[in-house]
Short mmCIF file of the C-alpha atoms (twelve columns), coordinates in Angstrom:
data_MODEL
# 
_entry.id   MODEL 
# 
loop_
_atom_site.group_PDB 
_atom_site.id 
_atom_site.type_symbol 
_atom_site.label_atom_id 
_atom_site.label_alt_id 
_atom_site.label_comp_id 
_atom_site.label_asym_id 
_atom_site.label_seq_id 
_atom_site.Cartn_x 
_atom_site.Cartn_y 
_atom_site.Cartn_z 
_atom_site.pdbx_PDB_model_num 
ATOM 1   C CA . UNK A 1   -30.577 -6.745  5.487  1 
ATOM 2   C CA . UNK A 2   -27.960 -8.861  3.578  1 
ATOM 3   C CA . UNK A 3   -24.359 -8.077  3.483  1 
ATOM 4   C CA . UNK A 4   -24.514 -7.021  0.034  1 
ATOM 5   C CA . UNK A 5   -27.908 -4.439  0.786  1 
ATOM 6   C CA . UNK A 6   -25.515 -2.954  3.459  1 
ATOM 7   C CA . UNK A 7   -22.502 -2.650  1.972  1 
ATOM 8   C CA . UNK A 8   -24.268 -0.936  -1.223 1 
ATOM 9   C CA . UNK A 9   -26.104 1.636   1.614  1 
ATOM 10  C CA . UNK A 10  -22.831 2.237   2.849  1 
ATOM 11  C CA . UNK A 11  -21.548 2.997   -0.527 1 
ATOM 12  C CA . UNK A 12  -24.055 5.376   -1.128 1 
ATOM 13  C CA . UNK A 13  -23.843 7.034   2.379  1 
ATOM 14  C CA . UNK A 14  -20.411 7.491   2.134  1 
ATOM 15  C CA . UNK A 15  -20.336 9.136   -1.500 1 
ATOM 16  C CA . UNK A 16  -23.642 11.314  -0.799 1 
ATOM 17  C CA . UNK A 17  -22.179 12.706  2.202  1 
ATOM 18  C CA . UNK A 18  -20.690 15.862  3.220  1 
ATOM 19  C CA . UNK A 19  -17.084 16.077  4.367  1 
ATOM 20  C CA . UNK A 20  -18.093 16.756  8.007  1 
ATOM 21  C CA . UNK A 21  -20.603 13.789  8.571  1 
ATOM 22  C CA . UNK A 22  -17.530 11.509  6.365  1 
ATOM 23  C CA . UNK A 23  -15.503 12.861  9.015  1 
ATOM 24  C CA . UNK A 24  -17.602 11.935  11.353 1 
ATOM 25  C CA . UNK A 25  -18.247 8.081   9.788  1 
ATOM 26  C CA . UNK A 26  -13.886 8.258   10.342 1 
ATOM 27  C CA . UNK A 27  -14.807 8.882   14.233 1 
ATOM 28  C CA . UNK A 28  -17.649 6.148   14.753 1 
ATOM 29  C CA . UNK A 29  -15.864 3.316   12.792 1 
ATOM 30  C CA . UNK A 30  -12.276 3.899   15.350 1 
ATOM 31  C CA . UNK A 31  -14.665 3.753   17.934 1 
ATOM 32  C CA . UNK A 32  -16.201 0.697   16.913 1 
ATOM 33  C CA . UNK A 33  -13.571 -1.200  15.911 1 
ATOM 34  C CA . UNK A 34  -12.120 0.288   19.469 1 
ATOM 35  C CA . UNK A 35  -14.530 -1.635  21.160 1 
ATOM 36  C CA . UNK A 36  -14.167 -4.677  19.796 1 
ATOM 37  C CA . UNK A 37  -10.527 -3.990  20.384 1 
ATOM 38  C CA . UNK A 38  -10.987 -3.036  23.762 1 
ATOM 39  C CA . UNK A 39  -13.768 -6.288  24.609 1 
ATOM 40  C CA . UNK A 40  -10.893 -9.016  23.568 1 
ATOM 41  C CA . UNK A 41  -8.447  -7.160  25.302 1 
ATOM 42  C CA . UNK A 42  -10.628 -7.516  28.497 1 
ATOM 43  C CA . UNK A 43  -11.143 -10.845 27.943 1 
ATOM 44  C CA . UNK A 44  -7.162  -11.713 27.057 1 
ATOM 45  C CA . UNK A 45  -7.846  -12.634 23.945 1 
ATOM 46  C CA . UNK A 46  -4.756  -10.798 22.226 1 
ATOM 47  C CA . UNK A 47  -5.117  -12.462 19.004 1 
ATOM 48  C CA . UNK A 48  -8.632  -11.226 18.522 1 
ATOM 49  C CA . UNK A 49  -7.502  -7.431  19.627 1 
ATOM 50  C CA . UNK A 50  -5.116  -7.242  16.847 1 
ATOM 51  C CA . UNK A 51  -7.306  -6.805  13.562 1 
ATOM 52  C CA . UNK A 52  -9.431  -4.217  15.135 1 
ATOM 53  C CA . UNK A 53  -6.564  -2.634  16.869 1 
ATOM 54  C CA . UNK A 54  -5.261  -2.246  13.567 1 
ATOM 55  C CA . UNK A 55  -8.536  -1.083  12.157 1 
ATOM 56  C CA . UNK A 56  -8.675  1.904   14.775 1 
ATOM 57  C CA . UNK A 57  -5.111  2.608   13.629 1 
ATOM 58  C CA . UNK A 58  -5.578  2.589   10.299 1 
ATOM 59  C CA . UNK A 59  -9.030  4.792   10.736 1 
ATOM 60  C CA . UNK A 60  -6.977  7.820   13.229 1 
ATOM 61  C CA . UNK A 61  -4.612  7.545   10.599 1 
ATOM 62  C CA . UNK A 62  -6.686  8.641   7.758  1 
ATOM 63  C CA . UNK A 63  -8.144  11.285  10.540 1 
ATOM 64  C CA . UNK A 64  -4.458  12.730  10.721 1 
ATOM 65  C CA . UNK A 65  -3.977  12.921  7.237  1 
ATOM 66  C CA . UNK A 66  -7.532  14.673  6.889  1 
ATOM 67  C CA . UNK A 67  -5.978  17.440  8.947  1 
ATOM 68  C CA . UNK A 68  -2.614  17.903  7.729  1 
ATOM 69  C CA . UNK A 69  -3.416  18.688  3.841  1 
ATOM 70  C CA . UNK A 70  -4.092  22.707  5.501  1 
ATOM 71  C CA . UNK A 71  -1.606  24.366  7.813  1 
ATOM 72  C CA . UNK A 72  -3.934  26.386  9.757  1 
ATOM 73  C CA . UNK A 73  -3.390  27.174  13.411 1 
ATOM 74  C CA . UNK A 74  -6.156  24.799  14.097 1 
ATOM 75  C CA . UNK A 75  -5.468  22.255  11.701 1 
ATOM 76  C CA . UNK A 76  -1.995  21.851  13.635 1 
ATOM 77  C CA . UNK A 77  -4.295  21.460  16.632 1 
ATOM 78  C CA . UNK A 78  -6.484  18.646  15.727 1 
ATOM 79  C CA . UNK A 79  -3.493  17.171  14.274 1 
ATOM 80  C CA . UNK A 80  -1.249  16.577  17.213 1 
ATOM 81  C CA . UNK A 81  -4.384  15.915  18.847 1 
ATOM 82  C CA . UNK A 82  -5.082  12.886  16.510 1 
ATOM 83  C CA . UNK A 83  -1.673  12.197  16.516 1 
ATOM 84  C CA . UNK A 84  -1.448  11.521  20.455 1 
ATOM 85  C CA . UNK A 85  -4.462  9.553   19.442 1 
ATOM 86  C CA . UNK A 86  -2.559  7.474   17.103 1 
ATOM 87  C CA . UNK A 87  0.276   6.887   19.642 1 
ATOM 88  C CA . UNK A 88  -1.831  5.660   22.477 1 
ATOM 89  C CA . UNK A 89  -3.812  3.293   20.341 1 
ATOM 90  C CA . UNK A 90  -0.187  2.106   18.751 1 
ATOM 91  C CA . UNK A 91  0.669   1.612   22.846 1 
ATOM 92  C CA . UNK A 92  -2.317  -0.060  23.945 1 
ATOM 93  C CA . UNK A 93  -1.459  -2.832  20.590 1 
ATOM 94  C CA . UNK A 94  2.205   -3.389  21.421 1 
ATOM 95  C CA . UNK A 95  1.531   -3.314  25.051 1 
ATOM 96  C CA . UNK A 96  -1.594  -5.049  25.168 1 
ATOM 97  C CA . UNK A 97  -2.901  -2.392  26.861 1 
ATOM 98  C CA . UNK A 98  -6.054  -1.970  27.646 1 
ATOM 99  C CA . UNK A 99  -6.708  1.213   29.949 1 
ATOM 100 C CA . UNK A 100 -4.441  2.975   27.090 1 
ATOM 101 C CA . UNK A 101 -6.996  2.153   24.551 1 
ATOM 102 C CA . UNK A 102 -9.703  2.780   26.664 1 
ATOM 103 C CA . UNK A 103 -8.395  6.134   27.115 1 
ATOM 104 C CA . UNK A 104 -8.165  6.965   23.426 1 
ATOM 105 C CA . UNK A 105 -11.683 5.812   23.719 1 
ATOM 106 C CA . UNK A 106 -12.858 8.191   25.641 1 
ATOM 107 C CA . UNK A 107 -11.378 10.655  23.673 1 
ATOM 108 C CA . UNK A 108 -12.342 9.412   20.373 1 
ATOM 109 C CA . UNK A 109 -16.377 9.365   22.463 1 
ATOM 110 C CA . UNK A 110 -15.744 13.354  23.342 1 
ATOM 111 C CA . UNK A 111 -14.376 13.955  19.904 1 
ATOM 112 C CA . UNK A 112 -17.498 12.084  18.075 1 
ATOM 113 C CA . UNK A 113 -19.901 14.267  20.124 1 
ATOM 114 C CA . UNK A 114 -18.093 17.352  18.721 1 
ATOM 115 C CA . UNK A 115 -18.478 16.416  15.068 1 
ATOM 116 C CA . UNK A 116 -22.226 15.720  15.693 1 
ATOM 117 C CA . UNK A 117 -22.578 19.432  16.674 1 
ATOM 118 C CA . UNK A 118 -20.240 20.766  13.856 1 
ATOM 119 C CA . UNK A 119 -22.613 18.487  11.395 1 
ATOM 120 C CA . UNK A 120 -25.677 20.086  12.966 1 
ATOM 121 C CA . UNK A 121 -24.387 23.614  12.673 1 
ATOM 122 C CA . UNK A 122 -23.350 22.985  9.222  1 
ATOM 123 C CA . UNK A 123 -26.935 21.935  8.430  1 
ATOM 124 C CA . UNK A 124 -25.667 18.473  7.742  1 
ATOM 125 C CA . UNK A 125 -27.200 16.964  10.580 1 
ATOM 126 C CA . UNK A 126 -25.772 14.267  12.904 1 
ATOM 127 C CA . UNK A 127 -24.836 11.164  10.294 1 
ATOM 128 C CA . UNK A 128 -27.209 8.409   10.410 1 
ATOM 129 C CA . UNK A 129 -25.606 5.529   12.545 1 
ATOM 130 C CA . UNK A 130 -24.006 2.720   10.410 1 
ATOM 131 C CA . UNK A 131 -25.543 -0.034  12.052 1 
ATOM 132 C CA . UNK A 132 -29.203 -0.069  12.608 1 
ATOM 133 C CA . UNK A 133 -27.980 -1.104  16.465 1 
ATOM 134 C CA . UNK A 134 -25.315 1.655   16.845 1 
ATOM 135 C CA . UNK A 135 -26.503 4.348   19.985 1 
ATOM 136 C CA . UNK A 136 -25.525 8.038   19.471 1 
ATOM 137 C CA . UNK A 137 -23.926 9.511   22.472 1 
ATOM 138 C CA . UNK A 138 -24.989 12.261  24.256 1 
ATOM 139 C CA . UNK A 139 -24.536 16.023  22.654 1 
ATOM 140 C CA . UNK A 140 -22.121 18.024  24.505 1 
ATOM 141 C CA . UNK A 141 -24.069 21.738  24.810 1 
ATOM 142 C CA . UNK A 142 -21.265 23.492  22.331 1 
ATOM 143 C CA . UNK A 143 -18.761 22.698  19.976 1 
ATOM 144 C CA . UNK A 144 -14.776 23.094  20.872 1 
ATOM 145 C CA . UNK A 145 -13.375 23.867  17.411 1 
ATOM 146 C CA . UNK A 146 -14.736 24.806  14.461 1 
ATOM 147 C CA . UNK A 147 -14.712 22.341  11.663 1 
ATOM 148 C CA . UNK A 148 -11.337 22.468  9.428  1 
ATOM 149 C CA . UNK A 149 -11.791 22.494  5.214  1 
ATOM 150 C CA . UNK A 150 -10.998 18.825  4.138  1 
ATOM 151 C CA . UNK A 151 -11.116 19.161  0.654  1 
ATOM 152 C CA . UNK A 152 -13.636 17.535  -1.451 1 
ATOM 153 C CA . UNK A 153 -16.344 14.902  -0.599 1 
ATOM 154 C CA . UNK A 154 -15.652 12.817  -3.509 1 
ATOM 155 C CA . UNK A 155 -11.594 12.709  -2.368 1 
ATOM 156 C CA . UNK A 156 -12.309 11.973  1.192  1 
ATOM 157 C CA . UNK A 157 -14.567 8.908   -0.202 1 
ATOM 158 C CA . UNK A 158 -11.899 7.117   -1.575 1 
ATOM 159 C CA . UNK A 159 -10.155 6.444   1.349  1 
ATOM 160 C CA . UNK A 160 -9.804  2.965   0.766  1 
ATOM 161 C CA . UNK A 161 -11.200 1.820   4.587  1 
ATOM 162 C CA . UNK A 162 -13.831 -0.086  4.871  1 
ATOM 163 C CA . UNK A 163 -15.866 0.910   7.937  1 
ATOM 164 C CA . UNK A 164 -17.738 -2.212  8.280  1 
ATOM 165 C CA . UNK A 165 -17.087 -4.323  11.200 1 
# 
């Protein structure tokens, strides 16, 4: 598929979709560009753990905001959750630090897995991976929270982040 064929499915994906599995599409592209964060890091390659350091940043970010419009009990929840997020990974790229961002990793891994249920539940379905390659990780057998109201679809697609790697 050419880089213009996947960035028009992407599009598409992204303004079709509901605002759980968009949320969800937040979740997978941190921990992607985690990865790639976290694989440079391993290998000392600083320079080439910046960008996607940044890109995770920018991604838990948007997450936080997501969560903050509403000031529900667990709204407040998921957003100091996201916002330790957002401090560790901000650690792990001043520090360098690699178990830190593997920790947020984790997290961000545990947190994907719930959005996959709450998509299911919804009758949403789990969101189609965005790279043909991309494995799903394992489903968790319930959901911890119950998924918060982010407003409309067409809003939360114009985000401005680009998801692709």
């Amino acid at each position: 598929m050419s880089s213009q064929q996947h960035n028009n499915y992407l599009e598409s994906r992204v303004l079709t979709a509901s605002t759980h599995s968009l949320h969800l599409m937040l979740i997978e592209g941190a921990i992607r560009f985690g990865r790639q964060a976290e694989a440079a890091l391993q290998r000392g390659d600083i320079d080439a753990a910046d960008g996607p350091l940044m890109r995770t940043l920018d991604v838990v970010g948007e997450m936080l905001v997501g969560v903050r419009e509403m000031k529900t009990d667990l709204n407040q929840q998921i957003a100091s959750f996201y916002l330790y997020l957002f401090r560790i990974i901000g650690e792990a790229k001043v520090n360098d630090d690699v178990t830190k961002l593997t920790e947020a990793l984790g997290l961000l891994e545990f947190e994907r897995e719930t959005w996959q249920l709450v998509c299911e539940k919804t009758g949403n379905g789990p969101a189609p991976p965005s790279h043909p390659a991309q494995a799903s990780a394992p489903i968790a057998a319930k959901p911890r929270a119950i998924a918060p109201n982010f407003g409309s679809s067409s809003a939360t697609a114009s985000l401005g982040i680009s998801l692709e790697a």
